[in-house]
C-alpha positions in Angstrom: -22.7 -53.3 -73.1 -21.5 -50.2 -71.2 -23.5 -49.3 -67.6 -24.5 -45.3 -67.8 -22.5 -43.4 -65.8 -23.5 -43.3 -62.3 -25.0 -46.5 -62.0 -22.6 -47.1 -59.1 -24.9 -45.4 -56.9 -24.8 -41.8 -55.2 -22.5 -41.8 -51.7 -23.5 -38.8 -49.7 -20.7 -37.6 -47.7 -22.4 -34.8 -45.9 -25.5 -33.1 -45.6 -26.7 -29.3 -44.8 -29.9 -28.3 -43.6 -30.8 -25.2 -42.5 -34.6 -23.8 -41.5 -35.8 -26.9 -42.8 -39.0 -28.5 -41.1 -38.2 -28.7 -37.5 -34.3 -28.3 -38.1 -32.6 -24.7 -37.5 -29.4 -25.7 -38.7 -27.4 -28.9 -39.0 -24.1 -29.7 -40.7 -22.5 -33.3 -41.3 -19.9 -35.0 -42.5 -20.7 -38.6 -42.6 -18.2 -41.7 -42.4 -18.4 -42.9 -45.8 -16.1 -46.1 -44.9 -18.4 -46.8 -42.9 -20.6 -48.0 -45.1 -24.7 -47.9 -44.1 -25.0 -45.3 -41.5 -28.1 -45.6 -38.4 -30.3 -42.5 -37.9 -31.5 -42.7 -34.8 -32.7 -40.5 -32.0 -35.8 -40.0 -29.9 -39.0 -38.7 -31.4 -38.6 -35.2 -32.5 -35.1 -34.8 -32.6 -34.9 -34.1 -36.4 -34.7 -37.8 -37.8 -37.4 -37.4 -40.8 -36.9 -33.7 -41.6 -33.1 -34.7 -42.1 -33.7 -37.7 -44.2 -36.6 -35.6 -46.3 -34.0 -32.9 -47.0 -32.4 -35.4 -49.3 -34.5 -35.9 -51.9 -36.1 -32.4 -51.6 -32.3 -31.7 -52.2 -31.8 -33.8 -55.7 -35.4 -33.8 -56.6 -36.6 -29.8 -55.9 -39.8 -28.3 -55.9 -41.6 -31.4 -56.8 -40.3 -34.0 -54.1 -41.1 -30.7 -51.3 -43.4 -31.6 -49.0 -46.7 -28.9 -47.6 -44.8 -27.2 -45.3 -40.7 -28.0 -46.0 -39.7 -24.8 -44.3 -39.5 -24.2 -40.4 -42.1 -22.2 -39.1 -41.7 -18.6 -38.8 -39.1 -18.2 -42.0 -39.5 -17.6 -45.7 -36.5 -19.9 -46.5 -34.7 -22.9 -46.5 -31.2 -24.4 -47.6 -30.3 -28.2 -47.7 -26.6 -29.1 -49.6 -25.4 -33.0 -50.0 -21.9 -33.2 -50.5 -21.1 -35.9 -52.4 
């Protein structure tokens, strides 16, 4: 029996948010040698709005949350580079 394709999982190499929640703009390019990555920061520096982005990203409209863009603009961009 044959595994479907992708089953080896999805590695994100980067990730783009911009206007999103409490983010403005932010652009990375993640270690993907590295393996698990940390997210960590104090409170309010962006660490759920960035990990949200990511399924609001391969999900759309239906895994967006009340409010998924920043306050005070009408749009919002997230890209995952894979």
């Amino acid at each position: 029996m044959t595994e479907p394709v992708g089953s080896e999982g999805l590695m994100i190499s980067g990730i783009k948010a911009v206007n999103v929640q409490g983010i403005k703009h932010i652009d990375l390019t993640l270690d993907t040698e590295a393996g698990l990555i940390p997210v960590t920061g104090r409170n309010g520096t962006g660490k759920s709005p960035l990990m949200n982005a990511i399924p609001w990203t391969l999900g759309g409209k239906r895994e967006l949350c009340d409010v998924p863009v920043r306050e005070c603009k009408t749009a919002g961009e997230t890209v995952l580079r894979c």
